[in-house]
N, C-alpha and C positions, 0 to 999 in steps of 0.2 A: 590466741594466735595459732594460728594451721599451718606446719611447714611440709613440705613434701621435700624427704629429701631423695637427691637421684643417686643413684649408686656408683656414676662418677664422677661425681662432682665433692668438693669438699663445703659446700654450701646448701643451702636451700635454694628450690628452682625458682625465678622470679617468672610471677604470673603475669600476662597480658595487663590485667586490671590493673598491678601495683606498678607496671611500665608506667600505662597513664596516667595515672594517679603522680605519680614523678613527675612527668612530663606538665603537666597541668600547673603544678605546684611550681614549678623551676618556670615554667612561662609567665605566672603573675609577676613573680619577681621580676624579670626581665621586661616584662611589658612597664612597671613604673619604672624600671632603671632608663628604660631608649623614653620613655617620653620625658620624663625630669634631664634626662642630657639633653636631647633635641630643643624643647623648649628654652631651657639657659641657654644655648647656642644661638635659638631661632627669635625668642620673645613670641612665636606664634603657636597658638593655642592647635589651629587646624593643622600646620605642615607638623606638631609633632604626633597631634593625635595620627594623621595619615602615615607619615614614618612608621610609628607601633602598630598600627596593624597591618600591613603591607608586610613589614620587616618578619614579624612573628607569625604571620602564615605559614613560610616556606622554612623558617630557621623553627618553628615545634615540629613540624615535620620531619625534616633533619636529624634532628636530637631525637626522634623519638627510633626511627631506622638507625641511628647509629647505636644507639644502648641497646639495643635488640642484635645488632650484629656484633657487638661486642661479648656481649652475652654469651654467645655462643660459641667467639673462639677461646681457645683451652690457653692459649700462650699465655703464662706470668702468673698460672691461677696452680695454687701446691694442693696439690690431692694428698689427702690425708685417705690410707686403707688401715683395714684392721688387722693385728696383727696375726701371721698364719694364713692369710689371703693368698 
């Protein structure tokens, strides 16, 4: 594993790659979670498959600008410096 750490952060930078990598992983889930609800709701094979993909277009989208701009702000995050900094 490669961490690049940045000099203000108290973590490792999260790379573009391992954003989507998240994003991808956390949308499977979620795409058999809205079709397994829709379907028990609906009994229809096609309104849940349409729900899932429709639904998860605009909401992977979403979550993937939100983890990226969250990322980036500092609030709630404790920076650890060394000491004599």
């Amino acid at each position: 594993m490669i961490e690049k750490l940045h000099p203000d952060r108290h973590h490792a930078v999260e790379t573009l790659r391992r954003s989507v990598v998240k994003t991808v992983s956390y949308r499977v889930v979620i795409l058999i979670l809205d079709f397994a609800a829709i379907y028990l709701f609906t009994g229809q094979i096609k309104i849940a498959l349409g729900f899932m993909i429709v639904s998860n277009i605009y909401t992977t989208l979403g979550y993937f600008i939100h983890e990226r701009i969250w990322d980036k702000i500092k609030w709630g995050k404790i920076i650890y410096k060394k000491v004599g900094d």
